[in-house]
N, C-alpha and C positions, 0 to 999 in steps of 0.2 A: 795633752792630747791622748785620746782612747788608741791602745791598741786591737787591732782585730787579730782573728784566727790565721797564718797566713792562706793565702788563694795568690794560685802562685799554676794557671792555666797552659802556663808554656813548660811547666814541671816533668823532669824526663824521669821516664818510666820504664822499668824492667822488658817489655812488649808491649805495644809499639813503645817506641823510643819518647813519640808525642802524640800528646792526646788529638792534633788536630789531624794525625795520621788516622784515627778511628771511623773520621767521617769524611763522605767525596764533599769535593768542593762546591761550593753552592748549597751548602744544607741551612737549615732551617737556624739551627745551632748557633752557627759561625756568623750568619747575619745576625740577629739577637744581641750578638757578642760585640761585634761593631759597633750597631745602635748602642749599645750601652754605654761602651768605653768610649766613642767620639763624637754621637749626636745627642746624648741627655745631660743634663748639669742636674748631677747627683748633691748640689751645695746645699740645698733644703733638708736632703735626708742625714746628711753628712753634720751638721750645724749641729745636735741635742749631741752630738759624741765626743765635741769639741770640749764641751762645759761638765760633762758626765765623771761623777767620781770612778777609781779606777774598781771600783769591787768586783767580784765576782768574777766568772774565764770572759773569756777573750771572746767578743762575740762574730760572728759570722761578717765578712766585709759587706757592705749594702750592695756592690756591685752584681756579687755573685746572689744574694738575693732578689734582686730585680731582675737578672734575667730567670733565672728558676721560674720567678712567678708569669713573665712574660711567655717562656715554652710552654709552661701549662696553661 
C-alpha cells in the first residue's frame, strides 16, 4: 500500500491551538471538508496508489487535494 505525506487537519498548533479555530463556523472551508471526508467515495482515486511501486516521496493524500481543488 502507498504511503502518502501525512495530512493530519486536526493537527495542534503553536496559535491557534486548531486550525478549525481560524475560521467562523459555517465557512465555506469546513463544508468542503465534510463533503469530502463523508459524502464522496474517493475509491477510484485511491485504487492506482494501491498497485503503485513505492518510489519516489510520499505524495500528497487525494483527500486534501480534492478539496484544494474544490475551494478553488
Amino acid at each position: 500500500m502507498k504511503t502518502f505525506k501525512p495530512y493530519t487537519p486536526e493537527q495542534l498548533l503553536l496559535l491557534p491551538p486548531a486550525l478549525q479555530e481560524w475560521l467562523p463556523k459555517g465557512h465555506l472551508v469546513l463544508f468542503i471538508g465534510d463533503v469530502v471526508d463523508h459524502g464522496l467515495d474517493l475509491t477510484p482515486i485511491l485504487a492506482p496508489y494501491e498497485t503503485a511501486e513505492g518510489r519516489g516521496q510520499p505524495p500528497y493524500h487525494p483527500a486534501l487535494l480534492v478539496k484544494l481543488l474544490l475551494y478553488a
